[in-house]
C-alpha positions, -999 to 999 in steps of 0.1 A, spaced: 853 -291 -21 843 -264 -41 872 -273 -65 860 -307 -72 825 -299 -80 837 -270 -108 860 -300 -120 833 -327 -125 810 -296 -135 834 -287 -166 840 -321 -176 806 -329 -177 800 -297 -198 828 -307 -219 811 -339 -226 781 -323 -236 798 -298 -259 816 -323 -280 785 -342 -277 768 -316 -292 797 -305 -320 797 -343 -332 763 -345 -338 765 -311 -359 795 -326 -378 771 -356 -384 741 -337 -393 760 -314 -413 776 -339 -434 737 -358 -439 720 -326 -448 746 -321 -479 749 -356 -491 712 -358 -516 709 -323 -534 690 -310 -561 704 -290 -586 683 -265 -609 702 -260 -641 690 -226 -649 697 -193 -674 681 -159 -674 654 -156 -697 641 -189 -693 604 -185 -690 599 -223 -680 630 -213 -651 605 -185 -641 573 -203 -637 593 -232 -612 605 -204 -592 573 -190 -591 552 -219 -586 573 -240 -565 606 -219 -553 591 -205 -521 575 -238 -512 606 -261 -522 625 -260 -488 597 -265 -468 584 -296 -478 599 -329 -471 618 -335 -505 630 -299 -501 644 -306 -467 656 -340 -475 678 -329 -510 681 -292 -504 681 -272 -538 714 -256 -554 706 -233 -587 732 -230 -611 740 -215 -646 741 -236 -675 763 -209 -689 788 -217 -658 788 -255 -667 793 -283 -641 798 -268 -603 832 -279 -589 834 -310 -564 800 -321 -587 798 -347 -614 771 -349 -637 765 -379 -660 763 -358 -688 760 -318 -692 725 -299 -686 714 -291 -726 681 -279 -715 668 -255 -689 655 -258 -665 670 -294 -656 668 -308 -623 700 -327 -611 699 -351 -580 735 -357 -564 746 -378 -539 776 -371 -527 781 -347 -555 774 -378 -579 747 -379 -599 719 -402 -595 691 -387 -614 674 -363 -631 642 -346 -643 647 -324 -683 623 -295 -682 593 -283 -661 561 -301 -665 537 -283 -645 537 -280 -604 516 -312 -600 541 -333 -624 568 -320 -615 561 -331 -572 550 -366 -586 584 -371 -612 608 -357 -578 592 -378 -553 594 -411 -577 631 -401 -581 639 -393 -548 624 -428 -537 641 -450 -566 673 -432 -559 677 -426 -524 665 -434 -491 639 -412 -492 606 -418 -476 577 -394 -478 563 -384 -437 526 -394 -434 502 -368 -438 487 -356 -405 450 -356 -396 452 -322 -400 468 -321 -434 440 -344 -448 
């Protein structure tokens, strides 16, 4: 007896486990298909204010979690398995991809509030994206 309930016990976890990996490989795939890429170089003082004003906040809002950023070297030229429209002339310039394609981007930093208003217009005309409602306690 005891046989057949550690049989039906490890298939059940078995089902569960590959369960659980598929919906990693699933996840996994949708968290890396919409990605921002920050064109960057050192000494760019426009680089240094984004990264200052909005780099520790980026992967913690909702377009941050939604197109994760990736910052690369203009110097380095177009990451492999990406394709840009055309090459990144000016720094810092902010690349969408989908599916390492690109689909849109923004030339320069504006400012913090201009820059969260040209992404989210981008992400929405672009993608799927939808911004969460606010919460009461967010208001």
């Amino acid at each position: 007896m005891l046989s057949v309930i550690q049989t039906v016990n490890d298939d059940a976890m078995l089902t569960r486990l590959f369960a659980a990996l598929a919906a990693l490989v699933f996840l996994a795939g949708q968290a890396v298909a919409v990605e921002l890429v920050m064109v960057e170089q050192k000494g760019c003082a426009h680089c240094e204010t984004w990264h200052s004003e909005i780099g520790p906040i980026y992967p913690k809002t909702a377009e941050g979690a939604f197109a994760p950023l990736r910052v690369v070297n203009i110097r380095e030229g177009t990451p492999e398995g990406l394709r840009f429209a055309r090459p990144a002339v000016f720094t810092p310039t902010f690349i969408l991809v989908e599916n390492g394609v690109e689909i849109g981007r923004i030339e320069g930093y504006p400012g913090e509030d201009f820059f969260w208003g040209l992404l989210e217009m981008m992400l929405k005309a672009k993608t799927n994206y939808t911004k969460p409602a606010e919460t009461a306690a967010g208001n």
